[in-house]
N, CA, C and O atoms as a DFTB+ gen file, in Angstrom:
396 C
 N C O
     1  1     -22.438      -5.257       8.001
     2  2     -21.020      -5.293       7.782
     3  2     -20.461      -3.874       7.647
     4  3     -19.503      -3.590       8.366
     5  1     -20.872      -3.093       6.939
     6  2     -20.345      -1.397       6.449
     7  2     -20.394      -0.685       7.655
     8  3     -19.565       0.162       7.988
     9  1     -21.941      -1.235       8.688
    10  2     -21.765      -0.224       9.978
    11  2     -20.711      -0.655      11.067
    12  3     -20.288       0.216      11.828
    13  1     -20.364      -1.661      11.156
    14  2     -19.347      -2.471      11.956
    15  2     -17.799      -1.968      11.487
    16  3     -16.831      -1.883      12.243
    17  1     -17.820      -1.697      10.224
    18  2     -16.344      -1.404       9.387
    19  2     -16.079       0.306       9.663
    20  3     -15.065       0.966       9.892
    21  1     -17.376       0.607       9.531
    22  2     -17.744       1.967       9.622
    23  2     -17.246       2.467      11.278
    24  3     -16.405       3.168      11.840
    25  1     -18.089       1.815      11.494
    26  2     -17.583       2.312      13.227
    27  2     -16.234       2.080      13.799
    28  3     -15.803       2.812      14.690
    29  1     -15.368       0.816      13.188
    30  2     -14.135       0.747      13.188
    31  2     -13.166       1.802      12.793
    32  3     -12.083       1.985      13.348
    33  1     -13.730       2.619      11.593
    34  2     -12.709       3.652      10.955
    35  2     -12.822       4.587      11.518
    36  3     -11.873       5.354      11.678
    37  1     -13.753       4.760      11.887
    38  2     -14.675       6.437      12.529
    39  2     -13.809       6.528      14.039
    40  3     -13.646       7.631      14.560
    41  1     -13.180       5.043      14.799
    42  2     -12.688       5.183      16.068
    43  2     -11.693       5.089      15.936
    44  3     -11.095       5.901      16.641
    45  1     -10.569       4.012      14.913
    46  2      -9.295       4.778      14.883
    47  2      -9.005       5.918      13.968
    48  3      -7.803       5.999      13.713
    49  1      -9.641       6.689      13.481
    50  2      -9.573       8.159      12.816
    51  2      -9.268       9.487      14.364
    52  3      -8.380      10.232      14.780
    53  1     -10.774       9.039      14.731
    54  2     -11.022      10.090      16.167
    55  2     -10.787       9.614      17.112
    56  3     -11.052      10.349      18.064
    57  1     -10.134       8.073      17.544
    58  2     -10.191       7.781      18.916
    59  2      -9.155       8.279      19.714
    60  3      -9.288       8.553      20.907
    61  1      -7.773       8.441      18.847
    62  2      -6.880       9.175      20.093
    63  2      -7.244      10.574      20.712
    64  3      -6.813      10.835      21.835
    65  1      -8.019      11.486      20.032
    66  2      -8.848      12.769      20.690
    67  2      -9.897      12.096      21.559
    68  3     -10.297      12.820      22.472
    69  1     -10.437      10.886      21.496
    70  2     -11.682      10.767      22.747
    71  2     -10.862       9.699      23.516
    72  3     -11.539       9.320      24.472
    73  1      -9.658       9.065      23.465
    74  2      -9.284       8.177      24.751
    75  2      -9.334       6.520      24.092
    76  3      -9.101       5.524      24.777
    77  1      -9.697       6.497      22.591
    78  2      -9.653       4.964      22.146
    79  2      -8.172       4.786      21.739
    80  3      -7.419       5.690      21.376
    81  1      -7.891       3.533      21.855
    82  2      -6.546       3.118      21.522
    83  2      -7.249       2.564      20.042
    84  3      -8.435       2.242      19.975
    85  1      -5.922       2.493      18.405
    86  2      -6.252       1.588      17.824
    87  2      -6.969       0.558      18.146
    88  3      -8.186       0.585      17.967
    89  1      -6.253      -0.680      18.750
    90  2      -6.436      -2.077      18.717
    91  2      -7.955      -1.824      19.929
    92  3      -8.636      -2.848      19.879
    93  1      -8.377      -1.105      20.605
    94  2      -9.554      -1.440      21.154
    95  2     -10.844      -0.797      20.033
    96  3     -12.045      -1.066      20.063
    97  1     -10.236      -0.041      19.252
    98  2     -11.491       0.122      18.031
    99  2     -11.262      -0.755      16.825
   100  3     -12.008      -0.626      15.855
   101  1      -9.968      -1.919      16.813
   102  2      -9.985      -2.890      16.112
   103  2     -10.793      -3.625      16.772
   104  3     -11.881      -3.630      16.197
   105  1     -10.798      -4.466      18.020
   106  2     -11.479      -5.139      18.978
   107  2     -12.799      -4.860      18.465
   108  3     -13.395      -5.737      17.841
   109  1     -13.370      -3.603      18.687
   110  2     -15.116      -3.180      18.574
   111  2     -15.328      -3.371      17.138
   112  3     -16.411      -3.939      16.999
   113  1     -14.708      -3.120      15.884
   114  2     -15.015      -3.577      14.647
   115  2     -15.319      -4.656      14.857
   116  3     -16.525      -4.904      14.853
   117  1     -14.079      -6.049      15.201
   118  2     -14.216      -7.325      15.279
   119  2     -15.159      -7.664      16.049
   120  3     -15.809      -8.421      15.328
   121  1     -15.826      -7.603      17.311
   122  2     -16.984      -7.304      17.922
   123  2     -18.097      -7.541      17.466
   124  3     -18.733      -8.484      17.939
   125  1     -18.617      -6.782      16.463
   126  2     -19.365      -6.179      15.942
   127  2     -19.773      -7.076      14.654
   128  3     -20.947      -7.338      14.395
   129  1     -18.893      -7.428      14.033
   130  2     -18.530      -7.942      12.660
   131  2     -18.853      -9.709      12.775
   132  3     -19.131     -10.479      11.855
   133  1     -18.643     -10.108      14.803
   134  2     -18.834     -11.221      14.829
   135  2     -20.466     -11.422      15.276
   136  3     -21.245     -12.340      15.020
   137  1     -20.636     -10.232      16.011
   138  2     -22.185     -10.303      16.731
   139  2     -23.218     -10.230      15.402
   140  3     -24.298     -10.820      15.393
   141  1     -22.699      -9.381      14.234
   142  2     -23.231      -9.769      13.200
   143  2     -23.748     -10.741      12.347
   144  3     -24.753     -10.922      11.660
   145  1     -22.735     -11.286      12.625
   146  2     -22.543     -12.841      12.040
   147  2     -21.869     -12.523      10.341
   148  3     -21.906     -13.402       9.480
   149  1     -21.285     -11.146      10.085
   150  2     -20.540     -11.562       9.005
   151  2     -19.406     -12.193       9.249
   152  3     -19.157     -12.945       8.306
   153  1     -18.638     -12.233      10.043
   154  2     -17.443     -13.221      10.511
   155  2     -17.866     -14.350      11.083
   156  3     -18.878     -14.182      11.763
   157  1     -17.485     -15.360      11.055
   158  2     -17.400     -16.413      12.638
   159  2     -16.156     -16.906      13.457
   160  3     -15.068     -16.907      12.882
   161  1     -16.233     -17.286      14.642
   162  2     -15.262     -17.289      15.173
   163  2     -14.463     -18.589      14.597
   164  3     -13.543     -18.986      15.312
   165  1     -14.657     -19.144      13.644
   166  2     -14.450     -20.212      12.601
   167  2     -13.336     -19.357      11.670
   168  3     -12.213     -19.775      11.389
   169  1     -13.806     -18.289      11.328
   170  2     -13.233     -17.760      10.231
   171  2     -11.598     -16.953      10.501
   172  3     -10.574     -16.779       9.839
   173  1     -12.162     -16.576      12.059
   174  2     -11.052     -15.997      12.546
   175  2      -9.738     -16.942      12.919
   176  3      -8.619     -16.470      12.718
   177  1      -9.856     -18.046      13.368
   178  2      -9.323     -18.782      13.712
   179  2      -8.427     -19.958      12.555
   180  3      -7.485     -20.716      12.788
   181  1      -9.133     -19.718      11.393
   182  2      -8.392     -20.104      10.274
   183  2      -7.327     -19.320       9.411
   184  3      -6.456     -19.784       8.675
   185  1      -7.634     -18.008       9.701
   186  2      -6.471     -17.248       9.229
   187  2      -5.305     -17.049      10.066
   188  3      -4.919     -16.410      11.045
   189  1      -4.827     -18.138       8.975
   190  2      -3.552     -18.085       9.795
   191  2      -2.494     -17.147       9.912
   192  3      -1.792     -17.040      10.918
   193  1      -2.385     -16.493       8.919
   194  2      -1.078     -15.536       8.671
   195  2      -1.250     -14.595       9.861
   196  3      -0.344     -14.178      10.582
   197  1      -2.880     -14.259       9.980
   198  2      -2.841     -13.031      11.232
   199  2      -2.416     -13.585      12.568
   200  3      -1.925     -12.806      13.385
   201  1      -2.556     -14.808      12.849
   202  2      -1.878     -15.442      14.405
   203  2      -0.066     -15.340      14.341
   204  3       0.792     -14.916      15.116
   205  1      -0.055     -15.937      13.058
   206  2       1.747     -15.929      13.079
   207  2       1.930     -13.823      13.166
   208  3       2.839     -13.321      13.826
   209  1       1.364     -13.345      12.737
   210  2       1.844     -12.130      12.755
   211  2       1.446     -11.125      14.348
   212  3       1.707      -9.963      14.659
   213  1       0.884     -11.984      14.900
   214  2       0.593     -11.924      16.352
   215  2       1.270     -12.287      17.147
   216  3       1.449     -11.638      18.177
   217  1       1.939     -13.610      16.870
   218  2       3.424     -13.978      17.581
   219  2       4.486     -13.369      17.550
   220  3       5.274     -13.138      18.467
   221  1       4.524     -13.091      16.456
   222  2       5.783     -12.404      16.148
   223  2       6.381     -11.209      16.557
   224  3       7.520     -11.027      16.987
   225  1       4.938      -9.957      16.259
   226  2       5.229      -9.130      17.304
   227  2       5.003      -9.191      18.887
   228  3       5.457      -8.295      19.600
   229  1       4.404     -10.098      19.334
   230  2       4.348     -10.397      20.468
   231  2       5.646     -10.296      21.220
   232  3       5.887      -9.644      22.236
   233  1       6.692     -11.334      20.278
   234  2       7.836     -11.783      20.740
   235  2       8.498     -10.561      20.427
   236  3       8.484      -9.786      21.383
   237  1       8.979     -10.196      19.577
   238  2       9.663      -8.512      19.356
   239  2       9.109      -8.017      20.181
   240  3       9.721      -8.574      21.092
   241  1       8.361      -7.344      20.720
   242  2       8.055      -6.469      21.653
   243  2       8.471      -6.837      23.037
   244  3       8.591      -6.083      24.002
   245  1       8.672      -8.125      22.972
   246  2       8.965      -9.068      24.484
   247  2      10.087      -8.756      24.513
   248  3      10.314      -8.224      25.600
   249  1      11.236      -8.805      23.690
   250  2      12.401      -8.684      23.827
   251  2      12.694      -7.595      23.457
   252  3      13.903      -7.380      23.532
   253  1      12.069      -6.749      23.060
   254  2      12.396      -5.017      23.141
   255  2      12.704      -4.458      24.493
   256  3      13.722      -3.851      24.826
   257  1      11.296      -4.868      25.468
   258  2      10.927      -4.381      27.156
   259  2      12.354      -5.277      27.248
   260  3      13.302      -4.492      27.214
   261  1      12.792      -6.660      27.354
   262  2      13.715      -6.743      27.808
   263  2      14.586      -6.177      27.715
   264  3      14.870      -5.593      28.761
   265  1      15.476      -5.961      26.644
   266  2      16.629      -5.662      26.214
   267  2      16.878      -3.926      26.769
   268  3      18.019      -3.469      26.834
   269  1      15.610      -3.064      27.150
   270  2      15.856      -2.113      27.398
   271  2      15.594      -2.277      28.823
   272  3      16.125      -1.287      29.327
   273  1      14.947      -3.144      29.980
   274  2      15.072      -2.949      31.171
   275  2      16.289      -3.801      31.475
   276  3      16.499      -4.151      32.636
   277  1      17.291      -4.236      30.254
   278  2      18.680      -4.756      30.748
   279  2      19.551      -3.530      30.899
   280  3      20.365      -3.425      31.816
   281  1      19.319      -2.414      29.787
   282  2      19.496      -0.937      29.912
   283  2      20.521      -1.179      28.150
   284  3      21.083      -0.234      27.596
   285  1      20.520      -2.301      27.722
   286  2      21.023      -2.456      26.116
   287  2      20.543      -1.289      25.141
   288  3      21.111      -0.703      24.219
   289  1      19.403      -1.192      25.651
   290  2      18.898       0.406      24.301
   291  2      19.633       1.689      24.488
   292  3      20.119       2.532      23.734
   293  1      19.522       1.504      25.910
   294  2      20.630       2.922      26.906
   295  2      22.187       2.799      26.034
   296  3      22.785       3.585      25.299
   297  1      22.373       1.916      26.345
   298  2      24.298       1.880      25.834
   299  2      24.225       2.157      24.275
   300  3      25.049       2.871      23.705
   301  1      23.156       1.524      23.627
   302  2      23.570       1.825      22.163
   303  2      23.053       2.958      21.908
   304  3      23.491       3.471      20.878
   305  1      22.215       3.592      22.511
   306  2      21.535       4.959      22.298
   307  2      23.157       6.079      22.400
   308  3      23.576       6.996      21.694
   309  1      23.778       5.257      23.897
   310  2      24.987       6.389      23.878
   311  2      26.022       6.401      22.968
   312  3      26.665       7.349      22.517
   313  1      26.108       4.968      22.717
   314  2      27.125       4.670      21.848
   315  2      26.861       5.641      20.278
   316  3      27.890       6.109      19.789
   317  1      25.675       5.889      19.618
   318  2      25.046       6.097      18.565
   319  2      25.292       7.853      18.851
   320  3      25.625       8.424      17.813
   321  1      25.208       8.550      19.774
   322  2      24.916       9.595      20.114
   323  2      26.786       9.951      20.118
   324  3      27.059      11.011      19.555
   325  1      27.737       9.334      20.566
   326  2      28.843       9.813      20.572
   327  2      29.352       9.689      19.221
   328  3      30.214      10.520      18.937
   329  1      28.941       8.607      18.038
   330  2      29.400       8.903      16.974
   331  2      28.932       9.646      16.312
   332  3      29.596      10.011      15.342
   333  1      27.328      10.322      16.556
   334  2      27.277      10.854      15.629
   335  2      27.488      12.374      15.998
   336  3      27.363      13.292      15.187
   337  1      27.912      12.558      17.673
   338  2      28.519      14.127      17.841
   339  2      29.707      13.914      17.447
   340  3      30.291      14.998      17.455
   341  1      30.465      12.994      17.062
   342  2      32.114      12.876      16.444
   343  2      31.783      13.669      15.379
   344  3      32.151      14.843      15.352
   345  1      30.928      13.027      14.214
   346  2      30.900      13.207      13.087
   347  2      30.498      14.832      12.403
   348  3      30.818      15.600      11.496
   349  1      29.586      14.693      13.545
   350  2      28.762      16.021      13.820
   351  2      27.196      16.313      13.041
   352  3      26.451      17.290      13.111
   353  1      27.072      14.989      12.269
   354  2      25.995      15.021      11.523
   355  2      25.696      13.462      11.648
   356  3      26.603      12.640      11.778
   357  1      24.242      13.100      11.594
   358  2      23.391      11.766      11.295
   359  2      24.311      11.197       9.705
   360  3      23.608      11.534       8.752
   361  1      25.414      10.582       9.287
   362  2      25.743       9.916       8.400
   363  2      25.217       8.441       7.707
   364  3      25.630       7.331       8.045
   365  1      24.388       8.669       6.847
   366  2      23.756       7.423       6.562
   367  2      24.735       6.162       6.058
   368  3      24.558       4.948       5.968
   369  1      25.827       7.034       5.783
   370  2      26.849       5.559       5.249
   371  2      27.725       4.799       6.253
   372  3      28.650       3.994       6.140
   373  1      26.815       5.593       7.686
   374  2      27.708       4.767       8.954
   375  2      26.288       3.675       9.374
   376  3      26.356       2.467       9.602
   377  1      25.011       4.576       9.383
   378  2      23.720       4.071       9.719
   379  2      23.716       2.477       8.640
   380  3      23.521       1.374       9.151
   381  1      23.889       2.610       7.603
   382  2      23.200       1.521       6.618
   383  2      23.569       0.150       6.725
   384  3      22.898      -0.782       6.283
   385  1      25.042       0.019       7.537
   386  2      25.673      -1.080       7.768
   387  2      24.668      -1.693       9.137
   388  3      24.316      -2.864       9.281
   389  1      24.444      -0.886       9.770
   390  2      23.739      -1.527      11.143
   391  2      22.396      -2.001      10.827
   392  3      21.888      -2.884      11.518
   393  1      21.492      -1.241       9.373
   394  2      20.117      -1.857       9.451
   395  2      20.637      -2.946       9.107
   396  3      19.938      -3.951       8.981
């Protein structure tokens, strides 16, 4: 289990200097952790919170690519960019209403 966890940290620490993405040195932890047999694919499949949190960004990210190959990020990017050369400064008491 520690060398499987181990090798997980050790690749997202150093993997963007050798070419690993996070989630493929999450992948090789999980990998590892199952070839072990400290996980089973039983175990994975019951946690649920991590699937709903897999959908979810799934779907946000789905409609991110959309909304910006509609060119929607473009317009509010300009829109955002002309108020805040009006203003002349990033104003958080214009920002706070939009989060």
């Amino acid at each position: 289990m520690m060398v499987g966890i181990g090798v997980a940290l050790v690749l997202w620490v150093v993997g963007p200097s050798i070419g690993v993405s996070a989630v493929l040195a999450a992948m090789i932890g999980l990998s590892l952790l199952l070839c072990a047999g400290t996980l089973s694919w039983k175990d994975c499949l019951s946690y649920t919170p991590a699937w709903d949190t897999l959908v979810w960004f799934a779907v946000l990210i789905s409609m991110s690519n959309q909304l910006n190959s509609l060119g929607v990020i473009k317009v509010g990017a300009d829109w955002w960019e002309g108020v805040d050369s009006a203003h002349g400064t990033c104003s958080w008491t214009l920002l706070w209403p939009l989060l």
